[in-house]
mmCIF entry with sequence, helices, sheets and N, C-alpha, C, O atoms, coordinates in Angstrom:
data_MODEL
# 
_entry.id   MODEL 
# 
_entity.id                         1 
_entity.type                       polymer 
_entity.pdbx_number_of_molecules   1 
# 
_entity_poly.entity_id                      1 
_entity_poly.type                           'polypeptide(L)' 
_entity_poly.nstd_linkage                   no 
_entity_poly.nstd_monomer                   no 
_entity_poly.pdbx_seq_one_letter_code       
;(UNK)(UNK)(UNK)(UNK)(UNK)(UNK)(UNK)(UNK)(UNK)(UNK)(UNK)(UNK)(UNK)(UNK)(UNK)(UNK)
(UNK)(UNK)(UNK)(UNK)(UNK)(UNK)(UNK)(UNK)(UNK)(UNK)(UNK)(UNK)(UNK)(UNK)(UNK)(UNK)
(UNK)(UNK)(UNK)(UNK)(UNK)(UNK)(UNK)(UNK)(UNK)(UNK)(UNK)(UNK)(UNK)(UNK)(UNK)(UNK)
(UNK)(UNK)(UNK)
;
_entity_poly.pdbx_seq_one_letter_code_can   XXXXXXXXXXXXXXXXXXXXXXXXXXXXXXXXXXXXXXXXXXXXXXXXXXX 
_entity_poly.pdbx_strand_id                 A 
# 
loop_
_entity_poly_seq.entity_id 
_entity_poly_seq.num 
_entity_poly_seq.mon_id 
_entity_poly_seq.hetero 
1 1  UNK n 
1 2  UNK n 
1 3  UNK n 
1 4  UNK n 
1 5  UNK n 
1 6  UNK n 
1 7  UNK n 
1 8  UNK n 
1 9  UNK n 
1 10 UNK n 
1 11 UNK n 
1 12 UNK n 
1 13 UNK n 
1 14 UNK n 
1 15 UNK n 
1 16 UNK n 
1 17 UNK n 
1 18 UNK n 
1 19 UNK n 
1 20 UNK n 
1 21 UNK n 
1 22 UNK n 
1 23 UNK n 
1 24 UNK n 
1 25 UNK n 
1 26 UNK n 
1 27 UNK n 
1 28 UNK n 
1 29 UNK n 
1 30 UNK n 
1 31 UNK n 
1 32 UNK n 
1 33 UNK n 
1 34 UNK n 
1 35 UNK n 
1 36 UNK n 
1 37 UNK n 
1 38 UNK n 
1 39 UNK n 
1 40 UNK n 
1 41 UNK n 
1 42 UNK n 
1 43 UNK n 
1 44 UNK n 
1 45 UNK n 
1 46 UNK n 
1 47 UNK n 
1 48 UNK n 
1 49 UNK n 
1 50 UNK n 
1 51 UNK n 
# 
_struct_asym.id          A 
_struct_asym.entity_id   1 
# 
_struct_conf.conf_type_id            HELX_P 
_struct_conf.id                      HELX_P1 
_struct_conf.pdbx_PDB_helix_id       AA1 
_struct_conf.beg_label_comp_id       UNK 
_struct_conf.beg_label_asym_id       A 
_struct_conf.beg_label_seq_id        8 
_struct_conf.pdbx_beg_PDB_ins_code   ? 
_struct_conf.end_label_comp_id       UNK 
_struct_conf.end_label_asym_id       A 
_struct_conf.end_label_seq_id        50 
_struct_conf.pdbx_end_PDB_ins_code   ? 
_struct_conf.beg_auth_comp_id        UNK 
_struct_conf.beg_auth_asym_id        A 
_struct_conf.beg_auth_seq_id         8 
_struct_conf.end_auth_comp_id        UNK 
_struct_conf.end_auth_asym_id        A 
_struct_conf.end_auth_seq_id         50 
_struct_conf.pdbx_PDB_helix_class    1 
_struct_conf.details                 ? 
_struct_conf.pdbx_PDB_helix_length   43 
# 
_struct_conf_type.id          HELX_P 
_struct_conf_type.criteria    ? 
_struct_conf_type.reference   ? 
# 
loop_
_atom_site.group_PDB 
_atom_site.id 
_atom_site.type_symbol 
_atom_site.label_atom_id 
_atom_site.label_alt_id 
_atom_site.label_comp_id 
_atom_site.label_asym_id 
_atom_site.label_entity_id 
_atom_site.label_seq_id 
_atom_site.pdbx_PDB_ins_code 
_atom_site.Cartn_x 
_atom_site.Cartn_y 
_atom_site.Cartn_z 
_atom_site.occupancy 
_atom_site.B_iso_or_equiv 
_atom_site.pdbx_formal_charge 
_atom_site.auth_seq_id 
_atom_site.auth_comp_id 
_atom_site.auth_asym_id 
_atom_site.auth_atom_id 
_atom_site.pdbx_PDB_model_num 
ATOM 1   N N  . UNK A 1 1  ? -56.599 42.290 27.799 1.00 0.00 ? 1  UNK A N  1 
ATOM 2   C CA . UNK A 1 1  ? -55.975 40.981 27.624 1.00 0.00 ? 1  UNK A CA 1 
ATOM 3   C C  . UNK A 1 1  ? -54.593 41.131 26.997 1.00 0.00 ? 1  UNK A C  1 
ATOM 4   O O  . UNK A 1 1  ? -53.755 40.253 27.206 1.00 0.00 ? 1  UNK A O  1 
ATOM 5   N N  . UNK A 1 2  ? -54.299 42.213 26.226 1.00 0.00 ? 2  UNK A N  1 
ATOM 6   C CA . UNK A 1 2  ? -53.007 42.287 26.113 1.00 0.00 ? 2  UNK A CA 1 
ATOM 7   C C  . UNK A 1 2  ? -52.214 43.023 26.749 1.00 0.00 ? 2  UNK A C  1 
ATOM 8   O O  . UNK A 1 2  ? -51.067 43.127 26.313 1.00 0.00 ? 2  UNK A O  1 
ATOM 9   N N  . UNK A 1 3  ? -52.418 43.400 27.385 1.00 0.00 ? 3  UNK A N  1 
ATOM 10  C CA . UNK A 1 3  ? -51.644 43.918 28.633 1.00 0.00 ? 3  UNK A CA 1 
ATOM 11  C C  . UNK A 1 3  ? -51.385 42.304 29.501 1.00 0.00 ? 3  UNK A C  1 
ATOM 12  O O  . UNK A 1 3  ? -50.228 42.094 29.867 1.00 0.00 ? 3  UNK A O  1 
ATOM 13  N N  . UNK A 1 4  ? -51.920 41.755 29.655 1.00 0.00 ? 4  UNK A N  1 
ATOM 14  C CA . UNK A 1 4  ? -51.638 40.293 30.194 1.00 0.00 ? 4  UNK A CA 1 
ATOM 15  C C  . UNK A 1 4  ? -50.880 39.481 29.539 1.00 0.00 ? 4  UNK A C  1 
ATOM 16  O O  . UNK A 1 4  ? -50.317 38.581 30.161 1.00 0.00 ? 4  UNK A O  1 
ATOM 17  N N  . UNK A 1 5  ? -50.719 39.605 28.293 1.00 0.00 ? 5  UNK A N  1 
ATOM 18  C CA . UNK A 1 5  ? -50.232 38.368 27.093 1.00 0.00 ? 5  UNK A CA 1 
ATOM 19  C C  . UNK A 1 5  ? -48.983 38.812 27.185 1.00 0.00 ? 5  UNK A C  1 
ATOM 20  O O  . UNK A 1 5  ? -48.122 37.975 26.916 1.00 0.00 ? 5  UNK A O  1 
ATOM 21  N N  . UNK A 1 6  ? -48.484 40.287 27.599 1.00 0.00 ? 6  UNK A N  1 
ATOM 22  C CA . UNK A 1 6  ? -47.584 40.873 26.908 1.00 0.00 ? 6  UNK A CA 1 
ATOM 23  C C  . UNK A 1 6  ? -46.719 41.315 28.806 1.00 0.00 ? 6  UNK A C  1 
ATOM 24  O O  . UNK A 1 6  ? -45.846 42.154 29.027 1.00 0.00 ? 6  UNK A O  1 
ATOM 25  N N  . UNK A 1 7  ? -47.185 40.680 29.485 1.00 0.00 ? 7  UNK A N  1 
ATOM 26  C CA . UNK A 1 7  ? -46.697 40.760 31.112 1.00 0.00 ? 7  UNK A CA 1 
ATOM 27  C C  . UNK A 1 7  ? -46.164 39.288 31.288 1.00 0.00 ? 7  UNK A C  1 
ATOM 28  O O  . UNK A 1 7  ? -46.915 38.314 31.339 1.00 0.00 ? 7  UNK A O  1 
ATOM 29  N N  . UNK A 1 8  ? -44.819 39.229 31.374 1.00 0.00 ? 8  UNK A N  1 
ATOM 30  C CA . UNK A 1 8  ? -44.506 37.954 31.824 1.00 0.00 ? 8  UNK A CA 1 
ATOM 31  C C  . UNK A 1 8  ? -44.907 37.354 32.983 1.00 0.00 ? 8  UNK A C  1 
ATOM 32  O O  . UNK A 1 8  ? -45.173 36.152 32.986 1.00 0.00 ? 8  UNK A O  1 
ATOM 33  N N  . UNK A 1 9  ? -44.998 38.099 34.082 1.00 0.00 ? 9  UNK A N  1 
ATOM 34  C CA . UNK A 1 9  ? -45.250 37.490 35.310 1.00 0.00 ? 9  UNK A CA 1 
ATOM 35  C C  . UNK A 1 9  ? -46.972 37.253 35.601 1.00 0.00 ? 9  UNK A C  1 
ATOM 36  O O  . UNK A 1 9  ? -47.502 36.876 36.647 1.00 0.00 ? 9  UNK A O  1 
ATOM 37  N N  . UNK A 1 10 ? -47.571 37.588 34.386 1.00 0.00 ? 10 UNK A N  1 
ATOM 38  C CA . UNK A 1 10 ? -48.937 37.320 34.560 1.00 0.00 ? 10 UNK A CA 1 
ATOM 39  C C  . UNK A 1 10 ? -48.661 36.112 33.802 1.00 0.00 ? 10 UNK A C  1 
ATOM 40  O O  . UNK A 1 10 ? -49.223 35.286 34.521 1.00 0.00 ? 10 UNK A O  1 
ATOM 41  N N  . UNK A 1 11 ? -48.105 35.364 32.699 1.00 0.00 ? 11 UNK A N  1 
ATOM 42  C CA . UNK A 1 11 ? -47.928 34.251 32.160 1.00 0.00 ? 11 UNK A CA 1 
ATOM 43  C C  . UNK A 1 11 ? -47.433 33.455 32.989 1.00 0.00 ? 11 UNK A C  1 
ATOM 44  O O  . UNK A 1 11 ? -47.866 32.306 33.091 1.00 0.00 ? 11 UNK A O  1 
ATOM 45  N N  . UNK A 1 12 ? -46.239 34.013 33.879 1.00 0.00 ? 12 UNK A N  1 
ATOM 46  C CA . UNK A 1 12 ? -45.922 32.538 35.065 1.00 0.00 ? 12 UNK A CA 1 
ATOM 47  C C  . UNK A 1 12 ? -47.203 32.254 35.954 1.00 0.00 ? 12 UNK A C  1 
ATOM 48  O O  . UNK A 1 12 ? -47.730 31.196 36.298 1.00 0.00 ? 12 UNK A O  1 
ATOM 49  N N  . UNK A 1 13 ? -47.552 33.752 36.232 1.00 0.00 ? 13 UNK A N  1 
ATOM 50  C CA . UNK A 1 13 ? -48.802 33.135 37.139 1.00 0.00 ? 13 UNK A CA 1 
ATOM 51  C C  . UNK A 1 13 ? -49.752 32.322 36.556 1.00 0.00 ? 13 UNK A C  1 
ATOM 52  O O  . UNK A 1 13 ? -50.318 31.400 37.142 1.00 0.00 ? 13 UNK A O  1 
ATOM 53  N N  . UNK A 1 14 ? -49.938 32.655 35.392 1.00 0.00 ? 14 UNK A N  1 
ATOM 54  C CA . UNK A 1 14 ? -50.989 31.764 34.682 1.00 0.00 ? 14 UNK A CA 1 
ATOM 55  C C  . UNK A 1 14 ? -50.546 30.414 34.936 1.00 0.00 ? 14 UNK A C  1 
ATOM 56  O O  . UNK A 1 14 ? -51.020 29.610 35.739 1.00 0.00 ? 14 UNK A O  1 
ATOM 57  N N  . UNK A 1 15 ? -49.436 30.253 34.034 1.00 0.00 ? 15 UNK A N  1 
ATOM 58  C CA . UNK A 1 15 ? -49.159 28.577 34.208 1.00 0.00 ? 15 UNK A CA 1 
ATOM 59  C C  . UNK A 1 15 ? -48.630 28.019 36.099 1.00 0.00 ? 15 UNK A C  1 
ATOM 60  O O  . UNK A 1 15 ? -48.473 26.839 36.412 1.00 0.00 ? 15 UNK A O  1 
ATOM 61  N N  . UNK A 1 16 ? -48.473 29.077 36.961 1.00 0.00 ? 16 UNK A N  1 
ATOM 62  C CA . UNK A 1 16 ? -48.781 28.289 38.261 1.00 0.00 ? 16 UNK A CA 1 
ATOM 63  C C  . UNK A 1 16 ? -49.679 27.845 38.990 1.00 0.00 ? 16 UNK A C  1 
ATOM 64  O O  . UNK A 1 16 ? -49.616 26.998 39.881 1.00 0.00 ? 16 UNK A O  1 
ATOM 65  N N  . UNK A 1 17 ? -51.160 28.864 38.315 1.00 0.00 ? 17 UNK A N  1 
ATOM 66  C CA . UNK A 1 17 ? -52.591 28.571 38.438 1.00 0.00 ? 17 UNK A CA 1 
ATOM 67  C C  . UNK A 1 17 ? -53.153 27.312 38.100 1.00 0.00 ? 17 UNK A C  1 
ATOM 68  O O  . UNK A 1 17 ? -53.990 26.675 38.739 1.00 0.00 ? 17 UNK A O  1 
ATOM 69  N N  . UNK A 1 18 ? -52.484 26.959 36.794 1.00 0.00 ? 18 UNK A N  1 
ATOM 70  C CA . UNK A 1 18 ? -52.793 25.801 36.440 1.00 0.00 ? 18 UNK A CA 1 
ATOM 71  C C  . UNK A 1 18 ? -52.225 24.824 36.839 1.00 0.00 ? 18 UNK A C  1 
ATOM 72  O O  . UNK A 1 18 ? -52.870 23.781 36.734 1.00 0.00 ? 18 UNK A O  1 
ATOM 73  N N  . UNK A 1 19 ? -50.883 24.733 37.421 1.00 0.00 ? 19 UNK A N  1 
ATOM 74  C CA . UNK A 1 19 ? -49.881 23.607 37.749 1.00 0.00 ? 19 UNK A CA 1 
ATOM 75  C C  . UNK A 1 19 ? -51.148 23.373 39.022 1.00 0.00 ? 19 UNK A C  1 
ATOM 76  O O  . UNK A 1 19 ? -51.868 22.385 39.166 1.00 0.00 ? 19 UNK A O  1 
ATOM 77  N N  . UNK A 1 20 ? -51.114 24.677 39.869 1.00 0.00 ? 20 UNK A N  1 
ATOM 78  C CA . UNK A 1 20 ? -52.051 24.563 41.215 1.00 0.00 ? 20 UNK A CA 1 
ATOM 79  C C  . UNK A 1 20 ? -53.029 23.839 41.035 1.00 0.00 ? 20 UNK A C  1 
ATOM 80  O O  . UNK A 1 20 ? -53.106 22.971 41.905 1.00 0.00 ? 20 UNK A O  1 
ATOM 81  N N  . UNK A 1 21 ? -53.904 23.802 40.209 1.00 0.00 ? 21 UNK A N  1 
ATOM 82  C CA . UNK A 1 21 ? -55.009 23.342 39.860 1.00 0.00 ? 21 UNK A CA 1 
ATOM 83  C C  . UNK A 1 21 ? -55.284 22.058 39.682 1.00 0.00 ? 21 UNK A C  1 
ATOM 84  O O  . UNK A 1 21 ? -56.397 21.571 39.881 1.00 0.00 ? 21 UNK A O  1 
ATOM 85  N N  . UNK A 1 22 ? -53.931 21.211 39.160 1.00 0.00 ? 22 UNK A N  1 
ATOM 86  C CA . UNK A 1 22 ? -53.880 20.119 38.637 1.00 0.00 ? 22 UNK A CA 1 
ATOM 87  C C  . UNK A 1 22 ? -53.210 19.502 39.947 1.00 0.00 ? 22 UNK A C  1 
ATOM 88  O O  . UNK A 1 22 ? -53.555 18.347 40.195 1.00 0.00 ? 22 UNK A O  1 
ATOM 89  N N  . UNK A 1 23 ? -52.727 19.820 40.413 1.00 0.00 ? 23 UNK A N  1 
ATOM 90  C CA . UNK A 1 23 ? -51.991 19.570 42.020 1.00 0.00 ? 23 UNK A CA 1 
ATOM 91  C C  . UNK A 1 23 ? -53.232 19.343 43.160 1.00 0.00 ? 23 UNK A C  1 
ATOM 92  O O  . UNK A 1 23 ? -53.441 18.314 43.803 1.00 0.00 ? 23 UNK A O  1 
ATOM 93  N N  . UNK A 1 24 ? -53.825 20.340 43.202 1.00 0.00 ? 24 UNK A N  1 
ATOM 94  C CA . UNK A 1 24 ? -55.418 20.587 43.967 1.00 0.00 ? 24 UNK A CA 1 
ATOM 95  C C  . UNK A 1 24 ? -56.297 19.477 43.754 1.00 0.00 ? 24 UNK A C  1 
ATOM 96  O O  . UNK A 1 24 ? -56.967 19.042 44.690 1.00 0.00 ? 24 UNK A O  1 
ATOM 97  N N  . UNK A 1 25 ? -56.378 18.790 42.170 1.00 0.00 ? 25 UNK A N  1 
ATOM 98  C CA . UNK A 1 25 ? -57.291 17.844 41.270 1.00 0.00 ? 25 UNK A CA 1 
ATOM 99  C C  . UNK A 1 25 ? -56.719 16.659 42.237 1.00 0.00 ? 25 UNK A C  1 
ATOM 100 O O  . UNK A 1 25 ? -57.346 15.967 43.039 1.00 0.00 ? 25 UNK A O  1 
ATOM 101 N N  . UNK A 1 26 ? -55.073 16.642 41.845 1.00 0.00 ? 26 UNK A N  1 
ATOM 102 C CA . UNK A 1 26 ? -54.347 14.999 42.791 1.00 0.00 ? 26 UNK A CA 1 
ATOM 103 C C  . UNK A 1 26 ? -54.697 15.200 44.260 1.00 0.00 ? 26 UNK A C  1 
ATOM 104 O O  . UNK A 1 26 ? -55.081 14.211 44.885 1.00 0.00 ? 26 UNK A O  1 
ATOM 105 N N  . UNK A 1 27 ? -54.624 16.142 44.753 1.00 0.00 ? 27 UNK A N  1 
ATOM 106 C CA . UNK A 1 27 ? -54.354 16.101 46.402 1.00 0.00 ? 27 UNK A CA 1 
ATOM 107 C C  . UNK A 1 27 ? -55.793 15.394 46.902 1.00 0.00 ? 27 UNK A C  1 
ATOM 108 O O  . UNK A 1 27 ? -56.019 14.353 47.518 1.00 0.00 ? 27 UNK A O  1 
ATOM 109 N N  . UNK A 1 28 ? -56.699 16.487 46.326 1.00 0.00 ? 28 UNK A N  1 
ATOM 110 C CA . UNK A 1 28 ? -58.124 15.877 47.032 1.00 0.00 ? 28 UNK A CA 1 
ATOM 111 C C  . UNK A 1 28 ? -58.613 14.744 46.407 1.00 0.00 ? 28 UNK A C  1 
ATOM 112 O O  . UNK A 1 28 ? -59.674 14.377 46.912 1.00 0.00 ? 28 UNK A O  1 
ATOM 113 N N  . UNK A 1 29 ? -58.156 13.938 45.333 1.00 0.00 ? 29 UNK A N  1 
ATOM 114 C CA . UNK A 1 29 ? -58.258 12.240 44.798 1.00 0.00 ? 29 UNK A CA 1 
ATOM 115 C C  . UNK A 1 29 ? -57.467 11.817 45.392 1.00 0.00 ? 29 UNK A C  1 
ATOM 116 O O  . UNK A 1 29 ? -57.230 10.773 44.785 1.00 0.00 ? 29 UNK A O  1 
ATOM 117 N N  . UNK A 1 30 ? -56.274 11.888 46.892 1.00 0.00 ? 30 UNK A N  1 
ATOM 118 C CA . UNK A 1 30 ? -55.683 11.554 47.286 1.00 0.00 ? 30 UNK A CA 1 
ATOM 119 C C  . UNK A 1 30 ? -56.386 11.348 48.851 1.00 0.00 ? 30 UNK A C  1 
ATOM 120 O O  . UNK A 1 30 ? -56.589 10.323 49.502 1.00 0.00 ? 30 UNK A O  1 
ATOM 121 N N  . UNK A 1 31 ? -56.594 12.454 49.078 1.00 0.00 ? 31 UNK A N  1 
ATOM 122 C CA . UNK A 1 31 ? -57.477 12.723 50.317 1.00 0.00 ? 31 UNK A CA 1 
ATOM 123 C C  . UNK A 1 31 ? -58.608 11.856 50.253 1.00 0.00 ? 31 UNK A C  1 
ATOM 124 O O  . UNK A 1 31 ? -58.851 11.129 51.216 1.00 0.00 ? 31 UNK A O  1 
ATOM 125 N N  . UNK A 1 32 ? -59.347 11.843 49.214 1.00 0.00 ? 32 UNK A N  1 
ATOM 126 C CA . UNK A 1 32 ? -60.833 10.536 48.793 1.00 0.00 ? 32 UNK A CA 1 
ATOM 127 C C  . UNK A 1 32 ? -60.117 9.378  49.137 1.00 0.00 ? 32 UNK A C  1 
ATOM 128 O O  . UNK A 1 32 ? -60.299 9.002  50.295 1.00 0.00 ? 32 UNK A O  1 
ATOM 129 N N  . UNK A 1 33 ? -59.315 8.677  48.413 1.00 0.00 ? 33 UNK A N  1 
ATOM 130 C CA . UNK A 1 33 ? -58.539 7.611  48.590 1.00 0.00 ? 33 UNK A CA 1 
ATOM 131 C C  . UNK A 1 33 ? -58.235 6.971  49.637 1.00 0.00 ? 33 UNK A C  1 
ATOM 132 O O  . UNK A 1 33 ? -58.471 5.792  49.902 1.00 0.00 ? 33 UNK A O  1 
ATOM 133 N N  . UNK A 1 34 ? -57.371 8.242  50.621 1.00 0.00 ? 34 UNK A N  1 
ATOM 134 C CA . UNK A 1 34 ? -56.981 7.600  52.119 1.00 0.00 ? 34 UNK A CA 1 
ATOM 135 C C  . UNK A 1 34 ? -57.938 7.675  53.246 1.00 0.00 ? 34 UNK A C  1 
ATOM 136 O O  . UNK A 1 34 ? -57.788 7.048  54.295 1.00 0.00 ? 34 UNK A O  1 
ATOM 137 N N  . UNK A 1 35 ? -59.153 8.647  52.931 1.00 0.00 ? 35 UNK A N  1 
ATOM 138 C CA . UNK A 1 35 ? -60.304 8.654  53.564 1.00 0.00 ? 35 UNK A CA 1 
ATOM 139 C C  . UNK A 1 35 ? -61.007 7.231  53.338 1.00 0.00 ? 35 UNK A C  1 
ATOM 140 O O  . UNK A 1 35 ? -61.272 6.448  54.250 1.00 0.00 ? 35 UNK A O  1 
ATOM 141 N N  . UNK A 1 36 ? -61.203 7.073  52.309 1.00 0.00 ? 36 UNK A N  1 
ATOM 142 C CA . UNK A 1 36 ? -62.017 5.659  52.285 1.00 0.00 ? 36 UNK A CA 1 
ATOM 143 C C  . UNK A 1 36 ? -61.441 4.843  52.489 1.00 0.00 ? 36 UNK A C  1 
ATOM 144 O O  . UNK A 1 36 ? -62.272 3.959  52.694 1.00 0.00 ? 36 UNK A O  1 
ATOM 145 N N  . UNK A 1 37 ? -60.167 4.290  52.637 1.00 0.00 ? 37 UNK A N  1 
ATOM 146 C CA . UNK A 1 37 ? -59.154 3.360  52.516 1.00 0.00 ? 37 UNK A CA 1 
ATOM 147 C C  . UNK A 1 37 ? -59.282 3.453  54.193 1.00 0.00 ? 37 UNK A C  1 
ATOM 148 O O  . UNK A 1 37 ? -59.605 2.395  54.734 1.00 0.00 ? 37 UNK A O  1 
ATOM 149 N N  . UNK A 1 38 ? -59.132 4.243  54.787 1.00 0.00 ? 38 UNK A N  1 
ATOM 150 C CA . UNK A 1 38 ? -58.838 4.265  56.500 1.00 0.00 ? 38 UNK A CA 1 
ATOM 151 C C  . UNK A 1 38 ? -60.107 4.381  56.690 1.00 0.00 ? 38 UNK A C  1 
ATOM 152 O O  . UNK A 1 38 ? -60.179 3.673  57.694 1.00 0.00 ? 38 UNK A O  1 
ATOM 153 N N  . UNK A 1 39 ? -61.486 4.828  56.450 1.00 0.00 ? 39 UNK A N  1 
ATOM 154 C CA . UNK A 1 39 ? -62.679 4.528  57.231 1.00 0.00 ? 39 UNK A CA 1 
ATOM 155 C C  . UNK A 1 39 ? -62.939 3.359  57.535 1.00 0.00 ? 39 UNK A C  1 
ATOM 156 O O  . UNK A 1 39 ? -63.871 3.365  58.340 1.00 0.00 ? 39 UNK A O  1 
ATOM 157 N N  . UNK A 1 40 ? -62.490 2.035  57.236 1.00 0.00 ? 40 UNK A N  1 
ATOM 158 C CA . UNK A 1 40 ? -63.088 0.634  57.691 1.00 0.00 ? 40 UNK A CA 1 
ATOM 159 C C  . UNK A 1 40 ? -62.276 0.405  58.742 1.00 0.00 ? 40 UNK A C  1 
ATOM 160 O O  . UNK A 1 40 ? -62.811 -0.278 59.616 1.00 0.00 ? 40 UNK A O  1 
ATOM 161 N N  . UNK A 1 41 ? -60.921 0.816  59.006 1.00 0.00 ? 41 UNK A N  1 
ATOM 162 C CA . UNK A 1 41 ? -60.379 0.681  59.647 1.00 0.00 ? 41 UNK A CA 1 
ATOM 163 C C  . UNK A 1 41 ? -60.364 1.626  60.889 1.00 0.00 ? 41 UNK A C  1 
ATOM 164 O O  . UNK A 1 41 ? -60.319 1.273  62.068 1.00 0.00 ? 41 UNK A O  1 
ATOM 165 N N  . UNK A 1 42 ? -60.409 2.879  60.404 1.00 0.00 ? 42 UNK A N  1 
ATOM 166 C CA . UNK A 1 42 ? -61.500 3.781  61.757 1.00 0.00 ? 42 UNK A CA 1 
ATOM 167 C C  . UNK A 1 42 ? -62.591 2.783  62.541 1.00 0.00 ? 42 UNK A C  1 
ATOM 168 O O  . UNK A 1 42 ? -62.718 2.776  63.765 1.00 0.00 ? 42 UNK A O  1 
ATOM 169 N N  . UNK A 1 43 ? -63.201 2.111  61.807 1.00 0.00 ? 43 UNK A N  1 
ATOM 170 C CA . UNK A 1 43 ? -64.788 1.835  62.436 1.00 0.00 ? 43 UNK A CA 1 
ATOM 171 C C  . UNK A 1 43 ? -64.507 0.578  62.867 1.00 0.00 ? 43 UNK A C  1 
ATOM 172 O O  . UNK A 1 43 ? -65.398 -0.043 63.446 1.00 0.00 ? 43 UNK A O  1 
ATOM 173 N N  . UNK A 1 44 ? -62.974 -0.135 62.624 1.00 0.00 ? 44 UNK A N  1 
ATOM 174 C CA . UNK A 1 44 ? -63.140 -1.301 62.822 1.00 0.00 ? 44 UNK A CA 1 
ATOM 175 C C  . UNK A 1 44 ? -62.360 -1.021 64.406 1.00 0.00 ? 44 UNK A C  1 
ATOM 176 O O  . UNK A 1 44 ? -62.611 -1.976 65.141 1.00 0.00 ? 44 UNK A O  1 
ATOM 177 N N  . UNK A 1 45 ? -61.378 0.176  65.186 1.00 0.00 ? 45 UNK A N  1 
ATOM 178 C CA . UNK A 1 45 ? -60.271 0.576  65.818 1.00 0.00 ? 45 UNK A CA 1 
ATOM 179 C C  . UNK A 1 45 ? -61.975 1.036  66.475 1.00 0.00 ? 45 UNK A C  1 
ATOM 180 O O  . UNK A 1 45 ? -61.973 0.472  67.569 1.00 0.00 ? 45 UNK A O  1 
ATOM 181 N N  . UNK A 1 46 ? -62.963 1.552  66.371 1.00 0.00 ? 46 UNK A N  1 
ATOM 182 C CA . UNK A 1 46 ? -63.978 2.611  66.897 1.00 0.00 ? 46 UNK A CA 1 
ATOM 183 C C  . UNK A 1 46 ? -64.756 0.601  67.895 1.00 0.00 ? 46 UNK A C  1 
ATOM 184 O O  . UNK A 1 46 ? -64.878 0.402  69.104 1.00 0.00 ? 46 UNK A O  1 
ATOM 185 N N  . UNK A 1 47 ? -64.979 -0.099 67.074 1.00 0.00 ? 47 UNK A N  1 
ATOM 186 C CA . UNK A 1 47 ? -65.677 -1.148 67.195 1.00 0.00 ? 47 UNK A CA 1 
ATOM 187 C C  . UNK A 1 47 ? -64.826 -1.924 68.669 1.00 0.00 ? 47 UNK A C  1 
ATOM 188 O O  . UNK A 1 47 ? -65.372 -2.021 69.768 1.00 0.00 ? 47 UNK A O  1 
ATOM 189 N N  . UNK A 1 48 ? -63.504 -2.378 68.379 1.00 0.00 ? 48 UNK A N  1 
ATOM 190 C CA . UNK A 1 48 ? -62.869 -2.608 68.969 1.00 0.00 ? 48 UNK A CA 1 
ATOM 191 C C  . UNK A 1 48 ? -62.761 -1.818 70.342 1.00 0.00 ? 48 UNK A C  1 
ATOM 192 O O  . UNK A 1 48 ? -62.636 -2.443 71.395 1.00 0.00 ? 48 UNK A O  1 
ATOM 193 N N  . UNK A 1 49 ? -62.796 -0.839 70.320 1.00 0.00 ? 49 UNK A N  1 
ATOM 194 C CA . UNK A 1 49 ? -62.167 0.540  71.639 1.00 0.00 ? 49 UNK A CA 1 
ATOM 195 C C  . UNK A 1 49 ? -63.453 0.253  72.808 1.00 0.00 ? 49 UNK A C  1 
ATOM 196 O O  . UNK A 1 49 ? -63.424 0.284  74.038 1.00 0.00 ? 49 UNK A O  1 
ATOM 197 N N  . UNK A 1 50 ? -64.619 -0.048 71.798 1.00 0.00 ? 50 UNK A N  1 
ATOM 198 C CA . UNK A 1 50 ? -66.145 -0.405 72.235 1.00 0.00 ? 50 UNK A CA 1 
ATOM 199 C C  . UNK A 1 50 ? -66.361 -1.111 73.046 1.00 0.00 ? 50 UNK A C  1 
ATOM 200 O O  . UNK A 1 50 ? -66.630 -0.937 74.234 1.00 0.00 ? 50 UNK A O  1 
ATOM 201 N N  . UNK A 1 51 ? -66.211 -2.340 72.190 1.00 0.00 ? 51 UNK A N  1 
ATOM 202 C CA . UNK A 1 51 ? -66.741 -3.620 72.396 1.00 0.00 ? 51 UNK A CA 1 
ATOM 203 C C  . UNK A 1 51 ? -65.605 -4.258 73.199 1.00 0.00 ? 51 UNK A C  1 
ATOM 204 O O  . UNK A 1 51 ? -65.699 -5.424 73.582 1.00 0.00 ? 51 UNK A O  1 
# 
């Protein structure tokens, strides 16, 4: 571990792991969002194409 503490580019990576992470957290609460937000409207475009 100190060989890591004491490697800068293992510290950027660290904190890009985490930027990633927190980026990854928004994207797919983003992806939930426009998924559910456009499924009624999928089914309502699916209903329509149908009927």
């Amino acid at each position: 571990m100190a060989h890591h503490d004491d490697d800068p580019h293992g510290e950027s990576s660290h904190d890009g792991f985490h930027d990633e992470s927190g980026f990854l957290t928004i994207f797919l609460g983003l992806v939930v969002m426009v998924g559910m937000t456009c499924l009624p409207a999928t089914i309502g475009w699916v209903q329509l194409a149908t009927g």
